[in-house]
C-alpha positions in Angstrom: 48.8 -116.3 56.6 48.3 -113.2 58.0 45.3 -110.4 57.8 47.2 -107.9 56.6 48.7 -109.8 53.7 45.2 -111.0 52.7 44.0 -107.4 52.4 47.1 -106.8 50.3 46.4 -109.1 48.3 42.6 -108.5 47.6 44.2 -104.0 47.1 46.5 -105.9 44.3 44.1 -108.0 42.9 41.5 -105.1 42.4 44.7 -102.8 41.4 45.8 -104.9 38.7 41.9 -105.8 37.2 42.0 -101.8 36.8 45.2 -101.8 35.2 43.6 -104.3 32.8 41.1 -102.5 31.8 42.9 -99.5 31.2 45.3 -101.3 29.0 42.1 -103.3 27.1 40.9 -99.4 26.0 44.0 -98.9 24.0 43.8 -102.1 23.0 47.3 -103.6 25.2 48.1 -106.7 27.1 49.3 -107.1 30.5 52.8 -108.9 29.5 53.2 -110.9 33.0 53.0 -114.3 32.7 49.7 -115.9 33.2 47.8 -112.5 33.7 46.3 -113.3 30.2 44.5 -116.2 31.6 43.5 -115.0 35.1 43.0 -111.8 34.4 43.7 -111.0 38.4 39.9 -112.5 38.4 39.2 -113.4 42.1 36.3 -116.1 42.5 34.2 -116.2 45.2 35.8 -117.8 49.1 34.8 -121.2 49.7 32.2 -121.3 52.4 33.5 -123.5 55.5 31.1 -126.3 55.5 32.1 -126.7 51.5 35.8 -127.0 53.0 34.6 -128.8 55.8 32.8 -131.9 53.5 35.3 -131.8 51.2 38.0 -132.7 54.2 35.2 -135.1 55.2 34.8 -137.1 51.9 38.7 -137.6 51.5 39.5 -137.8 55.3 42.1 -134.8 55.4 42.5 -131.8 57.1 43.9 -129.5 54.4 46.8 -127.1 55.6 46.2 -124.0 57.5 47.6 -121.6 54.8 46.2 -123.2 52.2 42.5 -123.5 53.8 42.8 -119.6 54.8 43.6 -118.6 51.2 40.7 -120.6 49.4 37.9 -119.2 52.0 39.4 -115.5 52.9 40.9 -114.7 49.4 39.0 -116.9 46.9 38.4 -120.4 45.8 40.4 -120.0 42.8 42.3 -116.5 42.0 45.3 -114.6 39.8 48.4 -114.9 41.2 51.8 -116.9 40.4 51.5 -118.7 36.8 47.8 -119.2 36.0 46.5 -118.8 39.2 45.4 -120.5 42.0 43.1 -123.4 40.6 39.5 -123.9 42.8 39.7 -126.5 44.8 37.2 -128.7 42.7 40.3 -129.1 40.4 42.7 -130.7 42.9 43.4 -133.3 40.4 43.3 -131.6 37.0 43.2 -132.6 34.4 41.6 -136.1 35.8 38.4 -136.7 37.8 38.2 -137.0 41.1 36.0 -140.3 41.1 39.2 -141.7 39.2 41.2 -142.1 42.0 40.9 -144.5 45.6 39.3 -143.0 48.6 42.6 -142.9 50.5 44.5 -141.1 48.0 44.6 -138.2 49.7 45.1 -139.4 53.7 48.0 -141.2 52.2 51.9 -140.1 53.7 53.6 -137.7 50.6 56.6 -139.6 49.7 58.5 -137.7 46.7 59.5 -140.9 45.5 56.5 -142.8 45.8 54.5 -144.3 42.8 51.8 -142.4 41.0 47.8 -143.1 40.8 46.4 -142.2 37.5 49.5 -139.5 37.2 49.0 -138.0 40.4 51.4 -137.7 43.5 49.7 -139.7 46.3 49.0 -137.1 49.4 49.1 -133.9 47.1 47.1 -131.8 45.7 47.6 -129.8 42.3 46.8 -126.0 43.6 48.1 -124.5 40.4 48.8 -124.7 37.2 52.3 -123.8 35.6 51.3 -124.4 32.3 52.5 -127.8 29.9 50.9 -129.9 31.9 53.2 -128.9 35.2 51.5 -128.5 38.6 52.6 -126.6 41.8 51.5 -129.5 44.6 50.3 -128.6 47.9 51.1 -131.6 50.4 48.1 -132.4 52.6 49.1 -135.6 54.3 52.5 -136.7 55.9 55.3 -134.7 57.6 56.0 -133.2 54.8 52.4 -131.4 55.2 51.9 -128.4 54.3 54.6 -128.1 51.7 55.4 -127.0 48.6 56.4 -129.0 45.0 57.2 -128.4 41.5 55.2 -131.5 39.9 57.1 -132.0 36.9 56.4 -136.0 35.5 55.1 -134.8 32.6 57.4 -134.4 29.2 60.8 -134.1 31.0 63.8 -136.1 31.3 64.5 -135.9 34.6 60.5 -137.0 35.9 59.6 -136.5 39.4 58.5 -134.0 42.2 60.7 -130.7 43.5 60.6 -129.3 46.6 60.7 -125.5 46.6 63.4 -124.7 49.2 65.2 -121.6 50.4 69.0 -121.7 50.2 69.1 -122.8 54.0 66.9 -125.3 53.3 63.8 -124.1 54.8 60.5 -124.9 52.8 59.0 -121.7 51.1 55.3 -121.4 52.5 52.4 -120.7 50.7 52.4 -117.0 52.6 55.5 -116.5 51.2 54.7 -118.3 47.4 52.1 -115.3 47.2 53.7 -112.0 48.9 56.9 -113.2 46.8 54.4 -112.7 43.5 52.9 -109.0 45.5 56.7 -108.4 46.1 57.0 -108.7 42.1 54.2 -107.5 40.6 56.4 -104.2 39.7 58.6 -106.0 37.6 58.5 -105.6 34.1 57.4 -108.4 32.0 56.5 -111.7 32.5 59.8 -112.9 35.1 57.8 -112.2 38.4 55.7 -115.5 38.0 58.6 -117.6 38.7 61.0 -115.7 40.9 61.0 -118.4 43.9 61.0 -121.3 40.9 64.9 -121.5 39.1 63.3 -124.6 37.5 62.6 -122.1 34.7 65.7 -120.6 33.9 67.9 -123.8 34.5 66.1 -126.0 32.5 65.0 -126.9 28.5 62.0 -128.2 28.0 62.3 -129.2 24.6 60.3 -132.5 25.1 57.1 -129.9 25.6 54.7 -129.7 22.6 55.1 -125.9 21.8 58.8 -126.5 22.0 58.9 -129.5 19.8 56.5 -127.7 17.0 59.4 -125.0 16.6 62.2 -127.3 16.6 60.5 -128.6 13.0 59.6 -126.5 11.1 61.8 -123.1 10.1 58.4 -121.8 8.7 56.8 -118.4 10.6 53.7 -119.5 13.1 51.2 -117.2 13.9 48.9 -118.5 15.8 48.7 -122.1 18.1 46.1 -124.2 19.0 47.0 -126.6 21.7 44.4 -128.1 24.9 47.1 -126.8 27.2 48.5 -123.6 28.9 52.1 -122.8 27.6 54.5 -123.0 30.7 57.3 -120.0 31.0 59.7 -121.7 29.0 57.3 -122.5 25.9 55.9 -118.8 26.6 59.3 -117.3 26.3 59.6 -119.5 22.9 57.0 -117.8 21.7 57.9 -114.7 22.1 61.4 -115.1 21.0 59.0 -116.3 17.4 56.7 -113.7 17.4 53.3 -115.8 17.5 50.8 -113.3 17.7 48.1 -115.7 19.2 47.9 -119.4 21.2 44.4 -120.6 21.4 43.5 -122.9 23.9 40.2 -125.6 24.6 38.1 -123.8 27.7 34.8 -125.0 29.6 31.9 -121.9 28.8 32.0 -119.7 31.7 34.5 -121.4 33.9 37.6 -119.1 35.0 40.7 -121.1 35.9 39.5 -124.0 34.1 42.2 -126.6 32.8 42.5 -126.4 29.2 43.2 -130.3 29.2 39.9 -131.1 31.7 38.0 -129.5 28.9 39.6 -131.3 25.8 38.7 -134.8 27.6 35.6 -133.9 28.6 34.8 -132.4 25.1 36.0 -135.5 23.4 33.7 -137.3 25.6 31.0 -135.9 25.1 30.4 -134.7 28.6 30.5 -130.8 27.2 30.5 -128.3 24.9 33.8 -126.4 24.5 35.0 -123.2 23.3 38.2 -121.7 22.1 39.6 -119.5 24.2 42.9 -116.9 24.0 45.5 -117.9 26.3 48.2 -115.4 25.0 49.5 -113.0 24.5 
């Protein structure tokens, strides 16, 4: 990941929180996908030494690209779907103390069996909404790699690389100038353009999905303790909900709606609705 691509990004990120603005005067939404939620917020860069222990306590060196983006662009900023999550969230929507101290120095294997839902020698570097993660592989020859996480609420469970057509892995460079590339695009398609996932498949199994197949009845407004995913969010478009309202953390950008909901139901802390579309 390049300088020059990094200053591009930071120009579009401060490009598109004008843009926001402007629109928020005449009372308008940005229509891309996700932009709702990030808002093209860019948090502050992780400092090295915070990288640095963090490699330390789970005995990992994370990937070049990946450790470049948290501490040059921001530990946690808009971009594809919701946004590049902080690193503190590599395991959303579970805690970190959950989990054995090798998980992480362990060799990805796609076909390998889960710890408490996660893919051993991965981290989850973004959320896609419906409880479906974008992994970053931080272990194994496969390092540095891209996957579609999708075990949750689908029929055919499991992790998928993202791949060009020669079958070339798409890097995390390209993952984010792709998005840059498509920011034009009117909208909410440029969020997925490297992903056919999105098009290809039905989710029907997803909660959003499965409240429209029953009823017939007009819904107006949601409230789930998850981000809708681009199929769910075309859904509710194609029905007209005017508003999806979603569990947040106080304060906390990029927070995982579900992190909140079990750590509100515990007890641990207070939550707060929060708009998650349109």
């Amino acid at each position: 990941m390049n300088s020059q691509l990094i200053r591009r990004y930071h120009s579009a990120l401060r490009s598109r929180r004008r843009w926001m603005g402007f629109l928020r005067f005449f009372s308008l939404t940005d229509p891309r996908f996700g932009a709702r939620w990030h808002q093209y917020h860019c948090l502050p860069p992780a400092t090295d030494e915070y990288v640095s222990s963090f490699e330390a306590h789970w005995g990992i060196t994370l990937p070049d690209e990946y450790r470049t983006a948290i501490t040059q662009i921001g530990d946690g900023f808009g971009g594809p779907f919701y946004g590049v999550s902080p690193l503190e969230d590599w395991c959303q929507p579970t805690a970190a103390e959950d989990f054995p101290p090798d998980f992480l120095q362990r060799s990805f294997d796609p076909s390998a069996a889960r710890i408490g839902g996660l893919a051993p020698g991965a981290i989850r570097f973004c959320n896609a909404g419906c409880e479906h993660y974008y992994l970053m592989v931080v272990s194994g020859p496969l390092r540095g790699t891209l996957w579609h996480d999708i075990d949750v609420d689908v029929e055919e469970k499991g992790v998928l690389g993202l791949w060009y057509s020669d079958n070339q892995p798409v890097s995390l460079a390209d993952w984010l100038n792709g998005w840059l590339e498509n920011l034009s695009l009117e909208g909410f398609h440029s969020s997925y353009f490297l992903d056919p996932l999105w098009t290809k498949c039905a989710f029907q199994n997803h909660a959003i999905a499965k409240l429209f197949n029953a009823t017939d009845r007009p819904i107006t407004t949601i409230t789930v303790d998850q981000l809708p995913c681009p199929y769910c969010f075309r859904l509710l478009r194609e029905h007209r909900v005017r508003r999806v309202i979603v569990t947040s953390l106080p304060g906390k950008d990029y927070g995982n709606p579900k992190s909140a909901a079990i750590l509100g139901t515990q007890g641990k802390v207070d939550v707060e609705p929060r708009e998650a579309y349109p």
